[in-house]
C-alpha positions in Angstrom: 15.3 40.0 167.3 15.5 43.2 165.3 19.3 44.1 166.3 19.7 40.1 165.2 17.7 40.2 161.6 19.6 44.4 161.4 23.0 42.2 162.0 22.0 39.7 159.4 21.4 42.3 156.3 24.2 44.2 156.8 26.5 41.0 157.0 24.8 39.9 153.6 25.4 43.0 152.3 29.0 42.9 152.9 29.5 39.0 151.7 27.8 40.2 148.4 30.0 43.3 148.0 33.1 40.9 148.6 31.7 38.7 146.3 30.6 41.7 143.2 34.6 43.0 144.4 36.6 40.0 143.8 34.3 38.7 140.7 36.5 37.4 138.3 35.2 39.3 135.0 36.8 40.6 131.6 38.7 43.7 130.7 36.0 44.8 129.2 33.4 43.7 131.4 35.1 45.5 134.1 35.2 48.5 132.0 31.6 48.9 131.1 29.8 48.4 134.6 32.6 51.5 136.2 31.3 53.8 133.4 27.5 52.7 133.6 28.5 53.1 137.8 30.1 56.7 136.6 27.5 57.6 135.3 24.7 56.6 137.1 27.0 58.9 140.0 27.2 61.7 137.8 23.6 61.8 137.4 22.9 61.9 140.8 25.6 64.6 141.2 23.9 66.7 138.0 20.6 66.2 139.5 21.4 67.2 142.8 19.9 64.6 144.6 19.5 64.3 148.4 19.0 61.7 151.6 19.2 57.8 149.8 20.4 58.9 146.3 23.4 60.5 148.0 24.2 57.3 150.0 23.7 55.2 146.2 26.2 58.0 145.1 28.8 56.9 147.3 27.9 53.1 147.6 28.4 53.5 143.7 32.1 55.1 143.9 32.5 52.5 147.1 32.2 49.5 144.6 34.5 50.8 142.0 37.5 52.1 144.6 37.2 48.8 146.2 37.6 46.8 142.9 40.0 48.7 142.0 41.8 48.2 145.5 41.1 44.1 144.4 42.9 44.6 141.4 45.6 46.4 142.6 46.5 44.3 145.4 46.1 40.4 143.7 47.6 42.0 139.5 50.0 44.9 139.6 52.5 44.3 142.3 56.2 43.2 140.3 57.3 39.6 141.6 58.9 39.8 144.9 62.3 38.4 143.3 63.0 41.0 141.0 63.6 43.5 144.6 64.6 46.7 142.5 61.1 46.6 141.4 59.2 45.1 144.3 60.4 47.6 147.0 59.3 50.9 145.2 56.3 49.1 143.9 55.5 48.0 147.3 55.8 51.5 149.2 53.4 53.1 146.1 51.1 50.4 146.3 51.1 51.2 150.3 50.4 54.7 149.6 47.4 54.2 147.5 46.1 51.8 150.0 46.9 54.6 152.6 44.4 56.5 150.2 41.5 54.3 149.9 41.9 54.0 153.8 41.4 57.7 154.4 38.4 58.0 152.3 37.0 55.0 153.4 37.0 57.2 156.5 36.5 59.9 155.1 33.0 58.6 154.0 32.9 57.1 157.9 32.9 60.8 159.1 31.0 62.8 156.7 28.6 61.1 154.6 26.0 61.8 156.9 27.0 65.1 159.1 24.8 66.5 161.6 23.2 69.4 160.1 24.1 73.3 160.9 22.5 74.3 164.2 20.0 77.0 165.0 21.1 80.7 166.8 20.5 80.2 170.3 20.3 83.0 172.6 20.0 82.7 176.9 17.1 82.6 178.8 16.8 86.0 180.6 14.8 84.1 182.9 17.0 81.0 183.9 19.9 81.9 186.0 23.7 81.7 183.7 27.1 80.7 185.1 30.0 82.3 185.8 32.4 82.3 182.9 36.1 82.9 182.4 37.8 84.0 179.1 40.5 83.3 178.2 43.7 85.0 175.8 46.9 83.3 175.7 49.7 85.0 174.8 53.5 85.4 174.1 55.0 87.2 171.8 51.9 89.1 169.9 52.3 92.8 169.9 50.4 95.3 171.6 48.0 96.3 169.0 46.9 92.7 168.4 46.3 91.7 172.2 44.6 95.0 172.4 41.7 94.6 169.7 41.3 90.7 170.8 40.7 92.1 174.8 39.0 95.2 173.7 36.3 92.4 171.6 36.2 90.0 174.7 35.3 92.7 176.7 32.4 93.9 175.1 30.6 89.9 174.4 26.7 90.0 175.6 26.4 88.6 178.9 25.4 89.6 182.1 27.1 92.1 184.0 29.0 90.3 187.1 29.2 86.9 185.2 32.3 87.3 182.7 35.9 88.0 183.7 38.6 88.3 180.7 42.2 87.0 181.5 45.0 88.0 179.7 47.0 85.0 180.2 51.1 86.4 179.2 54.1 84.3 178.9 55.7 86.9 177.5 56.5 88.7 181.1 57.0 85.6 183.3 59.6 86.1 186.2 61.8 83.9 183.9 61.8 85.9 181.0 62.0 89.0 182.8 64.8 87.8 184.6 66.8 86.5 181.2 70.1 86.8 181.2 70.4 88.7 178.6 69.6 92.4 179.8 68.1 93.4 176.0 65.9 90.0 176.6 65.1 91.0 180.1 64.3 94.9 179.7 62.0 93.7 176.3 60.0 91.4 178.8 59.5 93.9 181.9 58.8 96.5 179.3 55.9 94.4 177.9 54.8 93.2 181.2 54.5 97.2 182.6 52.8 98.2 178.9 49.8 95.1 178.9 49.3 95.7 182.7 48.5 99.3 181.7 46.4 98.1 179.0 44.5 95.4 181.1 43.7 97.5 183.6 42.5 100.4 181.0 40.3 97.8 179.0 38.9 96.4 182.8 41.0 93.1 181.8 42.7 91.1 184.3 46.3 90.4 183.5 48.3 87.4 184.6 51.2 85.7 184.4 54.0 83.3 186.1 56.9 82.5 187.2 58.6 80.2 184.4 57.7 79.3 180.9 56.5 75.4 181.4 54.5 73.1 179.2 53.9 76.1 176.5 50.2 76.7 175.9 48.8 74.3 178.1 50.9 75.4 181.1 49.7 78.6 180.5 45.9 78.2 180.4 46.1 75.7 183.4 48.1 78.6 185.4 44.8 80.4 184.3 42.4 77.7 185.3 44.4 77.7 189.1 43.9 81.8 189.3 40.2 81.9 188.3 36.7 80.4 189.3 34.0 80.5 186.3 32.0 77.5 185.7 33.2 77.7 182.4 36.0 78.7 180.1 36.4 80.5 176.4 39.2 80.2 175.3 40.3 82.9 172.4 44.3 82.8 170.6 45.2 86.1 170.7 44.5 86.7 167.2 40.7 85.5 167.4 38.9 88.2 168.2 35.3 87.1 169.4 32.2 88.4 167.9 29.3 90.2 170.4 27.1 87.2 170.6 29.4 84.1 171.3 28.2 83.2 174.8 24.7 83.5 173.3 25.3 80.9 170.8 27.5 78.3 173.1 26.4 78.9 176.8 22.8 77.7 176.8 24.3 74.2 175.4 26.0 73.3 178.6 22.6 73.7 180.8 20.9 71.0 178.7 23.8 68.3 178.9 25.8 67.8 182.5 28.5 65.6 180.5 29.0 68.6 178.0 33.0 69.8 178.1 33.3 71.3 175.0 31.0 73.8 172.4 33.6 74.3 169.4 32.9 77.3 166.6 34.6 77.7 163.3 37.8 79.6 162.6 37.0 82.7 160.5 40.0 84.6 158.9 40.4 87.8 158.1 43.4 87.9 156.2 44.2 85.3 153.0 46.9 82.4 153.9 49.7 82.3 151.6 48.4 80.0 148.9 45.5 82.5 148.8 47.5 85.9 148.3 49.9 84.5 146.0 47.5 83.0 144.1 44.7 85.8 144.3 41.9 83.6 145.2 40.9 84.8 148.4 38.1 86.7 147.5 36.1 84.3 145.1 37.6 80.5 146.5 36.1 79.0 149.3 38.9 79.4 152.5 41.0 75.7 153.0 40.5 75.9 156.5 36.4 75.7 155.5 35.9 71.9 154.9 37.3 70.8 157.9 35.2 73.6 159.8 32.0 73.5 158.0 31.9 69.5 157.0 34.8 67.3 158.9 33.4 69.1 162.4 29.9 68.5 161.9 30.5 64.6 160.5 32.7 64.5 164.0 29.8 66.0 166.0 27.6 63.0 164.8 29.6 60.5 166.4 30.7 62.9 169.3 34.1 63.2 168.3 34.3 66.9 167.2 37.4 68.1 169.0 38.8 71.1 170.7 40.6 73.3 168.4 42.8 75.5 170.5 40.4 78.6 170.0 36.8 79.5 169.9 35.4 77.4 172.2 34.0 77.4 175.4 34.7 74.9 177.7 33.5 73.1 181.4 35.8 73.4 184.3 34.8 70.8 186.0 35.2 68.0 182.9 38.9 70.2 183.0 39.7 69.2 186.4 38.6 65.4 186.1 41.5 65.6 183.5 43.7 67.4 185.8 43.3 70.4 183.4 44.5 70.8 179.4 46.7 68.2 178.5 50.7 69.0 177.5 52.2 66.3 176.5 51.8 66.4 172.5 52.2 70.2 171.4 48.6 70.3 170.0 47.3 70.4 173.7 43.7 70.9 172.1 43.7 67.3 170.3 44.9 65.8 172.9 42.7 67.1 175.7 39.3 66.7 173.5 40.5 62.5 172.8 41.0 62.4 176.7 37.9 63.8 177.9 36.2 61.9 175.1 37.6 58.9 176.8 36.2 60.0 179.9 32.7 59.6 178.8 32.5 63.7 178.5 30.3 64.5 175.2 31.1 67.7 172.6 29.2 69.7 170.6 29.9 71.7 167.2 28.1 75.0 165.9 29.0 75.6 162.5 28.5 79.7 163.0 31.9 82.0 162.3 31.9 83.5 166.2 35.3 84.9 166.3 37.5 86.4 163.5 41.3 85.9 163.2 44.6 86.1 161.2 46.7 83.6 159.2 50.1 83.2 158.9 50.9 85.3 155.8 54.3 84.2 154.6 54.7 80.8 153.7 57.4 80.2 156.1 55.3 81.1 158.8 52.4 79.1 157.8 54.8 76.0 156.8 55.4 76.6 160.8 52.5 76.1 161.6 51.7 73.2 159.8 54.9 71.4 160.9 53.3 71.9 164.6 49.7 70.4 163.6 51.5 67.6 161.8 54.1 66.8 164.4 51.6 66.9 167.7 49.3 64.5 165.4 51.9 62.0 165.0 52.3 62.1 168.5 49.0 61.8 169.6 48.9 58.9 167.1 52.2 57.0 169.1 51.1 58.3 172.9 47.0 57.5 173.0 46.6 55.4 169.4 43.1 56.3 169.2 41.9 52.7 167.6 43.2 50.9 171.3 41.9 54.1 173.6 40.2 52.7 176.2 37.1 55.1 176.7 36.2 55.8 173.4 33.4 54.3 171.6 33.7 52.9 168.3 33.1 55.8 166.2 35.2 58.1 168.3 37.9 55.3 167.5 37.5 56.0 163.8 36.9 59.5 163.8 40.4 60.6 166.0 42.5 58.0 163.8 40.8 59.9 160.6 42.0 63.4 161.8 45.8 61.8 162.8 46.4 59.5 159.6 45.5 62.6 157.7 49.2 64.1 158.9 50.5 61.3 157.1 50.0 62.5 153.6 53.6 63.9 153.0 54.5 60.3 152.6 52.0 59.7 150.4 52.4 62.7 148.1 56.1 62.1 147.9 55.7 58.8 147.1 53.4 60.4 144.0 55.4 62.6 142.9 58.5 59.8 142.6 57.1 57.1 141.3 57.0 58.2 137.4 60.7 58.7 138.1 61.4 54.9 138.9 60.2 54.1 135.3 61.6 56.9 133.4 65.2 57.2 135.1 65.9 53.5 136.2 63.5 51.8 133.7 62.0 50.1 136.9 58.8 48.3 136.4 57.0 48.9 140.1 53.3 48.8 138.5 53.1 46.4 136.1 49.7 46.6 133.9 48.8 47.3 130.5 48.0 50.4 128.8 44.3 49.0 128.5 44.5 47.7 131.9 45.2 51.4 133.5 42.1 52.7 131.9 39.8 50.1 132.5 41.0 50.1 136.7 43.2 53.0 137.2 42.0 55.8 135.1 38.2 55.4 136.5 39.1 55.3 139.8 40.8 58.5 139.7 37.2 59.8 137.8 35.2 57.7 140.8 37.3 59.8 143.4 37.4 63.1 141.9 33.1 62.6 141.6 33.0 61.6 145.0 35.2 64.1 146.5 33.1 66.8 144.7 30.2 65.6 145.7 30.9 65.3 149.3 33.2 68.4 149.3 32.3 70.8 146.2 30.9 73.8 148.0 33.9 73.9 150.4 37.0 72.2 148.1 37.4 73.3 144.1 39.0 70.1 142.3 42.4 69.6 143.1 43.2 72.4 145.6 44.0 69.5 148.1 46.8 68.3 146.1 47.9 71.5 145.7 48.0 72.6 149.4 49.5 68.5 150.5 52.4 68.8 148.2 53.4 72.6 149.2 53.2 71.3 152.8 55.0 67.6 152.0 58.1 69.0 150.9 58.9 70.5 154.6 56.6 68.4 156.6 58.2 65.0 155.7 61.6 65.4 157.4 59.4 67.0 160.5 57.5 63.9 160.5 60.5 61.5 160.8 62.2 63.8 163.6 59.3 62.9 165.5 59.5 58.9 164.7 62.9 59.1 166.1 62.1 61.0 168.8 58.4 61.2 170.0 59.0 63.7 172.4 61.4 65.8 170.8 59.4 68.4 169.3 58.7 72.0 171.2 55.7 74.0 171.2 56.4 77.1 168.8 54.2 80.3 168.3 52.8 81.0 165.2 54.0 84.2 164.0 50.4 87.0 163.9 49.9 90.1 161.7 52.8 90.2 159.6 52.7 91.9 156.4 55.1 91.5 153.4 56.7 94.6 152.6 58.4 94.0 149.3 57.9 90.5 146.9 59.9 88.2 146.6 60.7 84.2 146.7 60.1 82.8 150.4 63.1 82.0 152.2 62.3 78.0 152.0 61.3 78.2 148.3 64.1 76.5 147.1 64.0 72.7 147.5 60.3 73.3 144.8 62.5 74.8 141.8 64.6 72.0 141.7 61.8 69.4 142.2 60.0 71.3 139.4 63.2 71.1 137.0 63.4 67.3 138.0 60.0 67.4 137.0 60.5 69.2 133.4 63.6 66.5 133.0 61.3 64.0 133.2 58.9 65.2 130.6 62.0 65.0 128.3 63.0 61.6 129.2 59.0 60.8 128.2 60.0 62.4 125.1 63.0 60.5 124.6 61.5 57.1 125.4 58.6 57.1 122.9 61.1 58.2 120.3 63.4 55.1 121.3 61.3 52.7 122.3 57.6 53.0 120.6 56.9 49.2 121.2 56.6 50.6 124.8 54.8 53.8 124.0 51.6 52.4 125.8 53.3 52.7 129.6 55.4 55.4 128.5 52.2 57.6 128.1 50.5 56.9 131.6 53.5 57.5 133.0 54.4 60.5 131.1 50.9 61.9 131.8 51.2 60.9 135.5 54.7 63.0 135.7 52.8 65.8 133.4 50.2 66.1 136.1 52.9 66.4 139.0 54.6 69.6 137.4 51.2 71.1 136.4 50.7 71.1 140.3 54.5 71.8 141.3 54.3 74.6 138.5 51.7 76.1 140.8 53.5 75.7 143.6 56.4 78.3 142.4 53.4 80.6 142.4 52.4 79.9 146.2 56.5 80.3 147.1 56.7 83.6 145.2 55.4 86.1 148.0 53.2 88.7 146.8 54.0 92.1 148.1 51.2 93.1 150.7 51.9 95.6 153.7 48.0 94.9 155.3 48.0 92.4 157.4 44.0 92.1 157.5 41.6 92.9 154.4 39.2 95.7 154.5 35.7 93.7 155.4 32.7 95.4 154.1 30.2 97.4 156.6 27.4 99.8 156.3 27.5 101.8 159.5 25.7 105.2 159.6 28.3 108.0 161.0 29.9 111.5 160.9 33.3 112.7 160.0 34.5 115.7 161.3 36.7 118.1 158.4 39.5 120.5 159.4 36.9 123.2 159.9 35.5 121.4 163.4 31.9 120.7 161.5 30.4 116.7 161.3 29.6 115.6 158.2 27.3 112.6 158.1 28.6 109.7 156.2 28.5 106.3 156.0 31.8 103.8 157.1 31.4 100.9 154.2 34.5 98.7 155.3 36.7 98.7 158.1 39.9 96.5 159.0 42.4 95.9 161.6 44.2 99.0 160.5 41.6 101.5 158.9 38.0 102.1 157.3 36.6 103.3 154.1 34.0 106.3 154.7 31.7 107.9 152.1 30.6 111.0 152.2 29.7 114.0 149.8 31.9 114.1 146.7 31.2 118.4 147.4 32.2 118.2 151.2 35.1 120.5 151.7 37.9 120.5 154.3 39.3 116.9 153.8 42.8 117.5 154.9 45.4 114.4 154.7 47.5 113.2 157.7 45.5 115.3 160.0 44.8 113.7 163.0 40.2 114.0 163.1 37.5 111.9 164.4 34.4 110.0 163.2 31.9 108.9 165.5 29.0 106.1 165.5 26.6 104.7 167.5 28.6 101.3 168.7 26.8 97.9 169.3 27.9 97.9 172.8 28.1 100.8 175.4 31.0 102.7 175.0 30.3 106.0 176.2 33.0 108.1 174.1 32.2 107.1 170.5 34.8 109.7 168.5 37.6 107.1 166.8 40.9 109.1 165.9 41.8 108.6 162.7 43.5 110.5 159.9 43.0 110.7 156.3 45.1 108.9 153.7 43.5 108.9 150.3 40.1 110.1 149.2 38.5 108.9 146.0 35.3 110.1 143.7 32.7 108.1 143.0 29.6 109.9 141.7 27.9 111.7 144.0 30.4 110.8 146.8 33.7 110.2 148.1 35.7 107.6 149.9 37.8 108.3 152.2 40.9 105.6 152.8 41.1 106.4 156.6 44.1 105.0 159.1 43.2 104.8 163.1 45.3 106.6 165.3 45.4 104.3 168.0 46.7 106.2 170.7 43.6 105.7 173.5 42.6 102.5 174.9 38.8 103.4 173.6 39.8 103.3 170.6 40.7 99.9 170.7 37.3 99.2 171.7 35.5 101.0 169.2 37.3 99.5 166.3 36.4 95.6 167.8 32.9 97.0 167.8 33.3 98.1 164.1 35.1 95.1 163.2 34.3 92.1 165.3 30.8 92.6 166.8 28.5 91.5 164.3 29.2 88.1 163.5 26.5 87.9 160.7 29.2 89.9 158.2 31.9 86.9 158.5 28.4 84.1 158.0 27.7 86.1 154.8 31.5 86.9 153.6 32.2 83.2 154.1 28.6 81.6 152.1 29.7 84.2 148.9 32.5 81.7 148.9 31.0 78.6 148.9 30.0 77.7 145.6 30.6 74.5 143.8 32.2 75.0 140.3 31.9 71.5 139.0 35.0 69.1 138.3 35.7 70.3 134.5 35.4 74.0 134.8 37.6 73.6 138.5 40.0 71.4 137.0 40.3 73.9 134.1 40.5 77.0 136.6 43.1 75.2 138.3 45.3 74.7 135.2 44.9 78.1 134.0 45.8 79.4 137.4 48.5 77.0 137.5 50.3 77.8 133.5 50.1 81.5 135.3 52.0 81.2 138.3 54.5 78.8 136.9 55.3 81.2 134.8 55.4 84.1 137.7 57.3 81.6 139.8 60.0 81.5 137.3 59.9 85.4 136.7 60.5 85.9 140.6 63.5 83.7 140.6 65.3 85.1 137.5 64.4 88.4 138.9 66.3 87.2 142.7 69.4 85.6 140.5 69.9 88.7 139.0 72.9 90.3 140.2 72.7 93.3 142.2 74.5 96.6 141.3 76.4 98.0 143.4 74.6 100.1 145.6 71.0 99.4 144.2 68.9 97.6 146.3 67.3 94.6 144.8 63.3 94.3 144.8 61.4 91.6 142.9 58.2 93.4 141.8 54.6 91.4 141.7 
């Protein structure tokens, strides 16, 4: 009887939400109740209330989007006759119903995520199971591969119970036996140099005869060669911190059905939008909403999903799905949706456990992107999550949330176009009044940007998204519709790992976004031109001159994010505060202290009166590492030194010529995972919508203008002789 009367409200509750929806009311009316609704959510929002108020919050924005989604659907749309209108009306009015869909849920997912979980460490006393890591590679060099073993190697767990697998597909028998002889010497010389390293580190190196089925092919290959109970799987740019079996083993002895224990990606190095735009140190990380929110609103309904990387894994849920699935190029998608199906459960730990690197050119990281987006869409057209048979209801909503999401490059082109229709052609695709668009349109856009904040603020500044969806639209779409013609057409490809950028300049794909932005500026003057010509029409010509305004404000900041910044470090120093000594061109140890290390150096400090600093001298400092490594002395030579008071830093560069080495700069850099947790919280502060959205403008007049500068600097011509080098 309960479940019955608990059926009853909520089906009363919808009928009278219809019915508030798809009142018939006055302009006016209409306008009123969305501002008192405005601000009765901003006052929650100011007030920073919790639990039911939150839920008012959104059931507040919920009643305005959907009346607005009423309006739009039964008022706006041009008569079906007049076809030059309807057809681009139609295919905006789908995109902003593509919208509402994806926050409807949006709201589904996160609006009540499971909260961050507790460190958990093993019970000395209960016995632990065998477990196999993990490191797929193909074309990462040398150094990379070495840190990532060198950190895998040294994770807390018993002695006898862990075995690290370098998994290469860069020395198969196929690719060692190319035809090419360069192609074939490059592989057999890689295969001889990481079987020296493997078996210096204690790592087990393996690969194959013939590059099959990409990434997945590869880890199963692994899965046939080892035994563990479970499996961690690490990208060979994730290295993992000391503690990540502590965290993510004991899970899998309280839940038989548990396949999956995901962690966060933590990066190291800034993505392109980041560098470019210099807000890597003080703006909360893109990749952080999905990992601390989306994940943890997934984990409610068990439906957070394998992410290709930091996560450990059961072997026996693996081999009921006859191992990781290959058949979309995001193999970890698709093999979370079919265990999921197979009544297998996940789990999600929102703790950084393993730090890695980003692409950091934007071609590279457009690469990248085109990957996600194309294995999504085919996810989306092989196992259409809504119809899956195995998943439960909220599963069903949660995987078609994270696929429809690839679709936003129609959506955002379909933005950015739509101001032309009216100001080129004179084509009337929305047809409402000046008063109309406040009343409906204009709060709407408040109600979402409220909303958004509110669910989103300490992991998303105000319009960062659009930013990042248009930079991404302009090469995704075309990637997108090479997969609607042909599912099965696109290829697994590698994501190119610690690049640097060795001189500015404008990214080699940067030019289809200077000529959107001059079609953008063109239009501002055709605004100009119509309210000068026709002022009887001056209402519409406003919205949709401030519509096409706000479209080059954000393409203006995408000239910025295409104009690469000059940056030869692959990885930023992180800060440390490790107790050690530094040994001067005399032989003596000075104590000092390392305050920040990266993938390529540390920073030391030590007295401002020490003498005997020599630079580019190969030397040594030694600490006391977190894990037992019995020759502590790192090789490293001195670059820089700086005063500072009483002291002086030394900018220091690592040698890099033992193995050990390699193992005592993970320990430096990747062992104590409680540096990443506190790097990434300084970061997660919520600005509030105005001073965000006027950040973003200011950073945005900026870098149009850098944008421009890089450009006229590259269409300069060359003299003869001179070589040509954009500066930042």
């Amino acid at each position: 009887m309960t479940r019955i009367a608990s059926g009853l409200i909520w089906a009363l509750c919808v009928v009278a939400l219809l019915a508030i929806i798809s009142l018939p009311i006055s302009l006016q009316a209409h306008l009123v109740s969305a501002v008192l609704f405005l601000a009765g959510m901003m006052a929650i929002k100011t007030l920073r209330l919790g639990g039911f108020w939150r839920l008012m919050l959104l059931a507040l924005g919920t009643a305005i989007v959907l009346r607005y989604a009423f309006w739009r659907t039964t008022s706006t749309l041009p008569p079906v006759e007049q076809w030059a209108d309807f057809i681009p009306g139609l295919l905006l009015y789908l995109a902003e119903m593509y919208c509402i869909l994806m926050l409807a849920l949006s709201l589904f997912v996160v609006s009540s995520p499971v909260p961050p979980r507790k460190s958990r460490r093993l019970d000395p006393a209960l016995p632990v199971p065998a477990v196999d890591v993990f490191v797929p590679t193909y074309n990462e060099d040398y150094e990379l591969l070495a840190g990532t073993l060198a950190a895998a190697k040294a994770i807390d767990y018993p002695e006898g119970k862990m075995t690290v697998w370098l998994l290469d597909d860069g020395g198969t028998v196929q690719k060692r036996s190319d035809p090419n002889p360069d192609a074939a010497q490059a592989a057999l010389d890689r295969y001889n140099n990481l079987n020296a390293l493997c078996a210096e580190l204690g790592v087990n190196y393996l690969t194959r005869e013939r590059n099959e089925h990409a990434k997945a092919g590869n880890l199963n290959n692994g899965l046939a060669h080892s035994t563990g109970d479970l499996v961690a799987v690490f990208d060979a740019d994730h290295a993992p911190a000391r503690d990540f079996l502590q965290e993510t083993v004991p899970y899998f002895g309280e839940d038989d059905r548990l396949f999956l224990v995901q962690t966060p990606h933590f990066f190291l190095n800034p993505d392109p939008l980041e560098r470019n735009l210099r807000t890597f140190e003080r703006m909360p990380s893109e990749n952080e909403m999905f990992y601390s929110l989306v994940q943890r609103g997934l984990d409610k309904w068990n439906a957070s999903f394998f992410c290709g990387s930091a996560a450990l894994l059961s072997r026996r849920a693996l081999q009921e799905a006859n191992g990781f699935s290959g058949r979309s190029i995001t193999e970890d998608c698709e093999t979370a949706i079919d265990l999921h199906a197979k009544k297998w459960n996940s789990l999600y730990i929102d703790k950084p456990l393993i730090a890695g690197l980003q692409p950091a050119t934007f071609a590279s990281f457009i690469g990248q992107r085109t990957r996600w987006a194309q294995g999504m869409m085919q996810i989306m057209l092989f196992s259409f999550p809504l119809l899956k048979r195995g998943l439960t209801l909220g599963q069903r909503l949660c995987y078609m949330s994270s696929t429809m999401f690839w679709l936003f490059p129609f959506t955002r082109v379909a933005f950015l176009l739509a101001p032309f229709c009216y100001l080129f052609f004179d084509l009337q695709i929305f047809t409402a009044s000046g008063g109309e668009f406040a009343a409906y349109t204009l709060t709407y856009v408040l109600v979402n940007l409220v909303m958004q904040n509110s669910l989103y603020g300490r992991w998303r500044w105000p319009w960062i998204s659009e930013l990042y969806e248009y930079v991404q639209s302009v090469h995704l779409l075309p990637a997108l519709f090479a997969v609607l013609r042909n599912p099965s057409k696109p290829t697994f490809n590698v994501t190119a790992k610690d690049e640097s950028i060795d001189e500015s300049r404008l990214s080699e794909i940067a030019r289809p976004f200077f000529f959107i932005f001059l079609l953008l500026l063109v239009g501002v003057g055709f605004t100009v031109y119509k309210l000068v010509t026709e002022p009887y029409r001056a209402e519409i010509t406003l919205v949709v001159g401030g519509w096409n305004l706000l479209n080059l404000i954000i393409a203006g900041c995408a000239l910025g994010v295409v104009a690469e910044r000059r940056e030869a470090r692959a990885s930023r120093r992180v800060p440390v505060n490790r107790r050690c000594e530094f040994q001067d061109a005399e032989g003596n140890w000075i104590k000092g202290t390392i305050v920040n290390v990266s993938s390529g150096g540390l920073g030391i400090t030590v007295p401002a009166n020490m003498r005997g600093v020599v630079r580019d001298v190969p030397t040594f400092v030694r600490f006391t590492p977190m894990s037992d490594i019995p020759d502590n002395a790192l090789g490293i030579y001195v670059r820089n030194v700086q005063t500072a008071g009483k002291s002086a830093i030394l900018g220091c560069r690592f040698i890099n010529d033992r193995p050990n080495d390699y193992r005592l700069i993970a320990d430096l850099l990747y062992a104590n995972s409680a540096l990443w947790k506190d790097r990434q919280a300084a970061r997660q502060v919520n600005i509030g919508i105005i001073m965000g959205t006027l950040q973003f403008i200011a950073i945005a007049f900026y870098q149009t203008f850098r944008g421009l500068g890089y450009l006229a600097r590259t269409s300069r011509p060359t003299k003869p002789g001179a070589a040509e080098e954009p500066s930042s």
